[in-house]
C-alpha positions as CSV (number, residue, x, y, z in Angstrom):
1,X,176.7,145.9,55.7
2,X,179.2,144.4,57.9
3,X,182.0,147.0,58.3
4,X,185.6,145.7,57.3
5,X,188.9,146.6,59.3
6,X,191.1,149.0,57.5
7,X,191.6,148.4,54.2
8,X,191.0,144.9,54.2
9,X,189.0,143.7,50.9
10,X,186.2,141.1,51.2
11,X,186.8,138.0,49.0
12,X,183.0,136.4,48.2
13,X,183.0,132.6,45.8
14,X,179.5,132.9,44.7
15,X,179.5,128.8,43.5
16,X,175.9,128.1,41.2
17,X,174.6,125.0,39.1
18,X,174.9,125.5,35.4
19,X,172.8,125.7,32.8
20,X,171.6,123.5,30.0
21,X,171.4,125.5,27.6
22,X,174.3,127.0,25.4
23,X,175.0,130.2,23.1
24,X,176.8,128.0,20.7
25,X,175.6,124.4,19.0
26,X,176.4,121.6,20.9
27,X,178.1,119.1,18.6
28,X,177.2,114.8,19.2
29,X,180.7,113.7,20.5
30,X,180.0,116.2,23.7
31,X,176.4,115.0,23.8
32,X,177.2,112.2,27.0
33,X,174.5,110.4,26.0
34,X,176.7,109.1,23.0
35,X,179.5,108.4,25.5
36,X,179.1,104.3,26.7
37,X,180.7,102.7,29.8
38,X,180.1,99.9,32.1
39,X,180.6,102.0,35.4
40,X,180.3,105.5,36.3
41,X,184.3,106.0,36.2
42,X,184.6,104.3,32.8
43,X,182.7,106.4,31.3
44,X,183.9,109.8,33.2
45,X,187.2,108.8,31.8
46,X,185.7,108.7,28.3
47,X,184.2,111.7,28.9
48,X,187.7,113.7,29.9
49,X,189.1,112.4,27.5
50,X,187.1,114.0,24.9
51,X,187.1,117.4,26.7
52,X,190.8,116.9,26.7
53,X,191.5,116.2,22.8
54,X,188.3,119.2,22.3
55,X,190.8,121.6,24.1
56,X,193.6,121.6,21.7
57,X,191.7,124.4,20.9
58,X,190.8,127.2,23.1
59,X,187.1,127.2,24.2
60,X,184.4,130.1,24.7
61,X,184.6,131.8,28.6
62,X,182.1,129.9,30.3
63,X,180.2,133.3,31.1
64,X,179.4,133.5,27.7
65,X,178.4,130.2,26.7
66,X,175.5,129.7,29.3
67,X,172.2,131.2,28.6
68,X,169.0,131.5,30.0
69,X,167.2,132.8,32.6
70,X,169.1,131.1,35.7
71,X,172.7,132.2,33.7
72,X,171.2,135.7,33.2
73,X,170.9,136.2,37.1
74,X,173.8,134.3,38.0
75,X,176.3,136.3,35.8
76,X,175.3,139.7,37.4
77,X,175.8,138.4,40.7
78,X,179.6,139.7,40.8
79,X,177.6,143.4,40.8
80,X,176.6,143.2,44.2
81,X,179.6,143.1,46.1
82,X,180.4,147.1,47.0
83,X,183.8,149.3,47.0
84,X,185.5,146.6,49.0
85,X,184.2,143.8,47.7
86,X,185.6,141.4,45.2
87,X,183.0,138.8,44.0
88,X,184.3,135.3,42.2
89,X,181.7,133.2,40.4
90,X,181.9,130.0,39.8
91,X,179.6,127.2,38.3
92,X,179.3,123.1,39.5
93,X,179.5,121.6,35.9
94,X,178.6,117.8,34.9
95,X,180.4,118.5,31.9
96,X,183.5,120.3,33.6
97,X,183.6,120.0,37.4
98,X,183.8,123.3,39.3
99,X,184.9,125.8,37.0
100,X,185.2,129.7,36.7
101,X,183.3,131.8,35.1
102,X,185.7,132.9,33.5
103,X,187.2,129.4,31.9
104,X,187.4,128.5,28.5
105,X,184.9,125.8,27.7
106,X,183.4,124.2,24.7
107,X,179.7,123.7,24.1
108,X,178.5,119.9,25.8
109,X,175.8,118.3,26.7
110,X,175.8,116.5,30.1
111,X,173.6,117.2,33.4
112,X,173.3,115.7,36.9
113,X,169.5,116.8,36.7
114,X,167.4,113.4,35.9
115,X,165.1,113.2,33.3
116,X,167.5,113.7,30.3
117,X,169.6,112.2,27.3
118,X,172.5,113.4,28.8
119,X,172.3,113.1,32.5
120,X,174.7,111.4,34.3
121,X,172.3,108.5,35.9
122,X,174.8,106.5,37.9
123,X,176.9,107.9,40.8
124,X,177.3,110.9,40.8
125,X,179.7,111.4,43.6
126,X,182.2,109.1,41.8
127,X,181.5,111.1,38.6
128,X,182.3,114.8,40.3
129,X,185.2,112.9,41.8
130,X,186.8,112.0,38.3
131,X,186.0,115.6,37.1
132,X,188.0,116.9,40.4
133,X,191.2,114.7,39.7
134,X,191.2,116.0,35.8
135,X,193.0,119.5,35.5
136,X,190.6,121.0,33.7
137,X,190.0,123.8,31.2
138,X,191.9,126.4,33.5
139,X,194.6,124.2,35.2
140,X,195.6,127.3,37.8
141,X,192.6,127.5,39.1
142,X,190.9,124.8,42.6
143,X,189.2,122.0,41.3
144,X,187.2,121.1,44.0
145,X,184.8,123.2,46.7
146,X,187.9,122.2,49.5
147,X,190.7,123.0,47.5
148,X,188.7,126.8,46.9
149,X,187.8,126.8,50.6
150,X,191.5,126.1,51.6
151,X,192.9,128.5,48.9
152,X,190.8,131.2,50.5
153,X,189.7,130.3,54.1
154,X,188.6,133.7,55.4
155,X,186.2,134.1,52.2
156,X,182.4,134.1,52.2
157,X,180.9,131.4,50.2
158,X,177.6,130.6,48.5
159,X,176.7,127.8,47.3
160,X,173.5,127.8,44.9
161,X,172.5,124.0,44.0
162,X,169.9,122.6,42.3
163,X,169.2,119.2,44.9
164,X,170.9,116.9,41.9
165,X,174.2,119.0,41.8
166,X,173.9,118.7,45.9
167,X,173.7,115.2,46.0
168,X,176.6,115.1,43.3
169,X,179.5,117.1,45.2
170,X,178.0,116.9,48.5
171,X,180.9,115.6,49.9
172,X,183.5,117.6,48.7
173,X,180.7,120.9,50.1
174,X,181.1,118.4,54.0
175,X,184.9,118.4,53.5
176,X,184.6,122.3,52.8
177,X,182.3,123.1,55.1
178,X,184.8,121.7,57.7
179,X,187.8,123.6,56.9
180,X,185.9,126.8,56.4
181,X,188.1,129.4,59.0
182,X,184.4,131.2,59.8
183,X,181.6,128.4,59.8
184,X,179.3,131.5,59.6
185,X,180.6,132.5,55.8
186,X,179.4,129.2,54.5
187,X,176.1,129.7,52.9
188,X,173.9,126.9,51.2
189,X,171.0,127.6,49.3
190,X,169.2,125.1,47.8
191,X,165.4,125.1,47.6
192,X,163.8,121.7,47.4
193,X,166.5,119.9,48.9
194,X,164.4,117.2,51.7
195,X,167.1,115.6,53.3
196,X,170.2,117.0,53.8
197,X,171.8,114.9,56.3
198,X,175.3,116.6,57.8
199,X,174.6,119.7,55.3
200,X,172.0,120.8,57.3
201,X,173.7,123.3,59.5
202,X,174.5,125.1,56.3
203,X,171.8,124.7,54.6
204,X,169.7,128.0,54.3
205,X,165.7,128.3,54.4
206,X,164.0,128.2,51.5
207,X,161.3,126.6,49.1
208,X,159.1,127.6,46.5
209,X,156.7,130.1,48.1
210,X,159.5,132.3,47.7
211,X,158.3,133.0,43.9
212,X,155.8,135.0,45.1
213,X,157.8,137.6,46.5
214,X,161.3,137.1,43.9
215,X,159.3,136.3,40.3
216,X,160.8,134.3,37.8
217,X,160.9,130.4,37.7
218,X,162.1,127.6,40.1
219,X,164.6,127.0,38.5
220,X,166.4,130.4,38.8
221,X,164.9,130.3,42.3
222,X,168.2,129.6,43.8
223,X,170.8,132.3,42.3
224,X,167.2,134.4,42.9
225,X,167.7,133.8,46.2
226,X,171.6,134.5,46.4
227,X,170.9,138.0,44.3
228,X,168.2,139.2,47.3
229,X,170.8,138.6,50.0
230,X,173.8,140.3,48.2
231,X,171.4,143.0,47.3
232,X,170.5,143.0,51.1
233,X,174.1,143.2,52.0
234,X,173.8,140.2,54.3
235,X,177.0,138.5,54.7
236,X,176.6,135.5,57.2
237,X,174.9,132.4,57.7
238,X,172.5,133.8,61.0
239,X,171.7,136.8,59.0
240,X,170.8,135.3,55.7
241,X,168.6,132.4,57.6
242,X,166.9,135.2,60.0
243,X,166.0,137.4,57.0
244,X,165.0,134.1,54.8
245,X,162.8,132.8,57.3
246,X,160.8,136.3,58.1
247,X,160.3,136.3,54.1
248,X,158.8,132.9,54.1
249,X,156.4,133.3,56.4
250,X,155.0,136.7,54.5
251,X,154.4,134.2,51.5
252,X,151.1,132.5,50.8
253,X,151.0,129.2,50.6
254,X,151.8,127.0,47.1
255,X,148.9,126.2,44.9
256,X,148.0,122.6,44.9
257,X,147.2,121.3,41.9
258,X,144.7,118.8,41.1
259,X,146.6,117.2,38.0
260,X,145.1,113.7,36.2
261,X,147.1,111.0,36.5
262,X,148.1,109.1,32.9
263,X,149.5,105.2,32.1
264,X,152.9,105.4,30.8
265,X,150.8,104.7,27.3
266,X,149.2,107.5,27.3
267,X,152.4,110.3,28.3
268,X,154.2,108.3,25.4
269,X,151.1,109.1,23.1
270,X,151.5,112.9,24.4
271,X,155.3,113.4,24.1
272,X,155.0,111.7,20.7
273,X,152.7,114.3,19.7
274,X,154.7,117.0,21.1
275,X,158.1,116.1,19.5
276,X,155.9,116.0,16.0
277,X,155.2,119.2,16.5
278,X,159.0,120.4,18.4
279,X,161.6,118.1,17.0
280,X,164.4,117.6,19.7
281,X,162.6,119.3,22.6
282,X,163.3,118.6,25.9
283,X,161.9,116.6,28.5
284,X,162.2,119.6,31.1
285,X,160.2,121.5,28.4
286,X,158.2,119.3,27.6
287,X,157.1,118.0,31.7
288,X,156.6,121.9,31.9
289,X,153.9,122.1,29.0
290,X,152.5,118.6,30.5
291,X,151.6,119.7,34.0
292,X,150.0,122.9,32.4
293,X,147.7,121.4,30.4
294,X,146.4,119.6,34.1
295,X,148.4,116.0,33.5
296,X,150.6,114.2,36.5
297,X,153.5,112.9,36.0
298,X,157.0,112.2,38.3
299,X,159.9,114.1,36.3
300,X,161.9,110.4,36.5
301,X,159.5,108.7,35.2
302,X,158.6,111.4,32.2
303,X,162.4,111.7,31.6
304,X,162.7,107.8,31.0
305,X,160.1,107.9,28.5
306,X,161.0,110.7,26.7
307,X,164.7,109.2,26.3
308,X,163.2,106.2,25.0
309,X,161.6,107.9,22.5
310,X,164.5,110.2,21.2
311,X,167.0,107.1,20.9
312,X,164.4,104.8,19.3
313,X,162.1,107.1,17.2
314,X,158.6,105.8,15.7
């Protein structure tokens, strides 16, 4: 690990997507697919609004309200920094905007991942915008990537982004990335991202062969990603792409599978079937049992029809 002058102690923002799924019940008036506007900014004001009133009364630490298997690894990320080490986490929220982990939030329902009731379909960018101006559930703390860079500009950053939270506050991570006082502490990882335009200097190597080696599922992949380098002890940009790229080309290559294409007919007929039997699931979980019984389908495309069929049951 790199050595550190005198006593100095090591700041490290660990920044990672968060999670659909809560610890506590998510009640329908911070569900945003009951929240209506006619622009993205209409309906983001709607939306802080609500969180506003909701915080009248204090909220559950965000730690603690996250679940699942992307959470789990996420929240023990702090435990890899050593003696001198202090490690922040912090999660991109489409309910919240950039928040602690530490924050006191409520149980919601919004997402910048397509595909569901509650994603955030229309500009993104103008929604995180709105989220950034609000002062949030923990007014002390930055609201935005830049104002954290700028509070802390000799800090290591990682940023762990599923490609629809990229595409979301990528802007605020260019304005970052800019003021950054070591280029070299700004670390991206975000596996599946195709086209990253001016975050590609930052943007580390990975994709999904790296299951092979790290387990679990893609979409823990990231934070899996983030946990092997701070395990590693590798603390800069050359490092972390050096040792990611060696790693990828140990790894076999994906499985391609030969899935049978369906009419949107026939994936209704099959997500009808499913919800009889799993009231309320998910299209993520549902897509997932989909392509493992061998059928194709575009997660867009799926998510669309399963939000067609929640709002306007048979």
């Amino acid at each position: 690990m790199t050595a550190l002058a005198h006593d100095e102690t090591a700041t490290i923002h660990v920044i990672v997507t968060c999670t659909n799924r809560k610890t506590r019940t998510v009640p329908a008036h911070l569900r945003l697919a009951h929240v209506r506007g006619a622009s993205a900014s209409q309906r983001a004001l709607k939306w802080i609004a609500r969180l506003a009133k909701e915080h009248a009364d204090r909220g559950v630490p965000a730690r603690d309200l996250y679940a699942g298997e992307h959470w789990t690894i996420a929240r023990g990320l702090p435990d890899y920094g050593d003696a001198h080490e202090k490690v922040h986490l912090w999660t991109c929220s489409a309910g919240y905007g950039l928040i602690p982990a530490s924050a006191p939030i409520h149980p919601y329902a919004a997402t910048f991942a397509p595909g569901h009731a509650d994603s955030v379909l229309d500009d993104p960018e103008t929604w995180w915008r709105f989220l950034s101006e609000w002062k949030g559930p923990e007014p002390s703390a930055p609201r935005t990537i830049l104002a954290l860079t700028q509070a802390s500009p000799g800090a290591l950053f990682m940023l762990m982004l599923s490609p629809p939270y990229l595409r979301a506050c990528r802007n605020d991570i260019q304005a970052a990335a800019t003021k950054a006082r070591r280029p070299d502490k700004f670390l991206l990882i975000s596996a599946g991202t195709r086209h990253p335009g001016d975050l590609a200097a930052i943007l580390l190597p990975t994709d999904a062969r790296l299951q092979s080696c790290l387990g679990g599922t893609r979409q823990a992949l990231n934070v899996r990603v983030g946990e092997r380098l701070l395990k590693e002890g590798i603390r800069n940009r050359a490092a972390a792409a050096n040792y990611l790229s060696n790693l990828l080309k140990a790894q076999p290559p994906l499985a391609r599978y030969d899935r049978k294409k369906l009419t949107d007919q026939e994936v209704i007929f099959l997500i009808t079937d499913a919800l009889a039997r799993s009231p309320g699931a998910s299209a993520s979980r549902l897509l997932r049992e989909f392509r493992d019984s061998g059928y194709a389908c575009e997660q867009a495309r799926f998510g669309q029809l399963h939000r067609k069929l929640m709002e306007n049951p048979a």
